[in-house]
C-alpha positions as CSV (number, residue, x, y, z in Angstrom):
1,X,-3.6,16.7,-23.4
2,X,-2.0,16.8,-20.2
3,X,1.4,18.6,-19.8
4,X,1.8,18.0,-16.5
5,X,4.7,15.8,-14.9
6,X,3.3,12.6,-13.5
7,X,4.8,11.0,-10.5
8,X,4.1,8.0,-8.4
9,X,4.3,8.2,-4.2
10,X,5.1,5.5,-2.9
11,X,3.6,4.5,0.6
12,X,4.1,2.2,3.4
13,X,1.1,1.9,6.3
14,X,1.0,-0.5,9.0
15,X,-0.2,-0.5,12.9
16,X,2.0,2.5,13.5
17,X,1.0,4.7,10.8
18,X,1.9,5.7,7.4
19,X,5.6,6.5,5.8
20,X,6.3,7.6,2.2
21,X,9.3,5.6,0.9
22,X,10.1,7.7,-1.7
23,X,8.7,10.0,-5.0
24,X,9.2,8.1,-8.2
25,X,9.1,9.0,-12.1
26,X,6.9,5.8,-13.0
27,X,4.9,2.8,-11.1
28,X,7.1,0.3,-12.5
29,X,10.1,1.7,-10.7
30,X,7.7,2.0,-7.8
31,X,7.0,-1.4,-7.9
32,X,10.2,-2.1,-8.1
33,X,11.2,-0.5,-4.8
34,X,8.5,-2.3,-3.1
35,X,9.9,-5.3,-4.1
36,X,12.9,-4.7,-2.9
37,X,11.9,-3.2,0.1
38,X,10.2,-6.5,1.2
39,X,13.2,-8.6,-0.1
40,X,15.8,-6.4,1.8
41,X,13.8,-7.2,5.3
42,X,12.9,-11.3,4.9
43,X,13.3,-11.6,8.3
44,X,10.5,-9.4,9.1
45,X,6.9,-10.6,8.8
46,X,5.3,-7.0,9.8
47,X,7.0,-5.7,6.1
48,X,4.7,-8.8,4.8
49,X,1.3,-7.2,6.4
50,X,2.1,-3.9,5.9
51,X,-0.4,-2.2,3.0
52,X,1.2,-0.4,0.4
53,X,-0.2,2.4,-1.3
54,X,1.1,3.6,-4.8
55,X,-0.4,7.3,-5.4
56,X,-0.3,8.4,-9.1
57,X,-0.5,12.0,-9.3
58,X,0.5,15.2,-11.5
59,X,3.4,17.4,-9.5
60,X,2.5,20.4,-8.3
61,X,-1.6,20.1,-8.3
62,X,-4.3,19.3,-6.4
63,X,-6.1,16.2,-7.5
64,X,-10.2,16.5,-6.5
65,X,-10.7,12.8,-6.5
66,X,-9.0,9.3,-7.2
67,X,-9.6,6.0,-8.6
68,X,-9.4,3.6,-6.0
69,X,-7.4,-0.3,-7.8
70,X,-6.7,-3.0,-6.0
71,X,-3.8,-5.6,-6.7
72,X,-4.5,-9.0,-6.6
73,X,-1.2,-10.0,-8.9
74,X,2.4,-9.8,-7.8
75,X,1.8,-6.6,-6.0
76,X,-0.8,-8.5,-3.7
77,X,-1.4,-5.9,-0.7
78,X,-0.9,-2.9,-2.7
79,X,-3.5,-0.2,-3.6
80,X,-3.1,2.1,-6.4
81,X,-4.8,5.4,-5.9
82,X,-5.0,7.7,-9.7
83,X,-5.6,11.3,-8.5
84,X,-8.1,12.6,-11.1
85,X,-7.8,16.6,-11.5
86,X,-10.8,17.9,-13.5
């Protein structure tokens, strides 16, 4: 059984790079803030071609590979990466 805290990172990447929005407790609430990020800039179409990357991952460890999803649903343009640690 794992002990450890999970966490979710939430990223944005686009032309110029890569920013982490924020650290979050679950994906839901991640997915939430994307959402919200997009719908607080609707003016904007580079928000809508921007990829966003949700990172699941224990705090505090070093994952040695992921699981690589990719949305097709709501959350169209997102990837969720699950960092696997043993």
């Amino acid at each position: 059984m794992n002990d450890q805290k999970q966490c979710v990172v939430l990223t944005v990447k686009g032309w110029d790079g890569s920013r982490i929005l924020g650290v979050f407790a679950g994906i839901d609430e991640a997915k939430a803030i994307k959402a919200s990020f997009i719908n607080d800039n609707p003016k904007s179409d580079n928000f809508q071609k921007e990829e966003f990357i949700f990172d699941v991952v224990d705090f505090g460890r070093v994952s040695k590979a992921c699981e690589i999803y990719m949305d097709s649903g709501l959350n169209k343009g997102a990837t969720t990466r699950k960092h696997i640690y043993e």
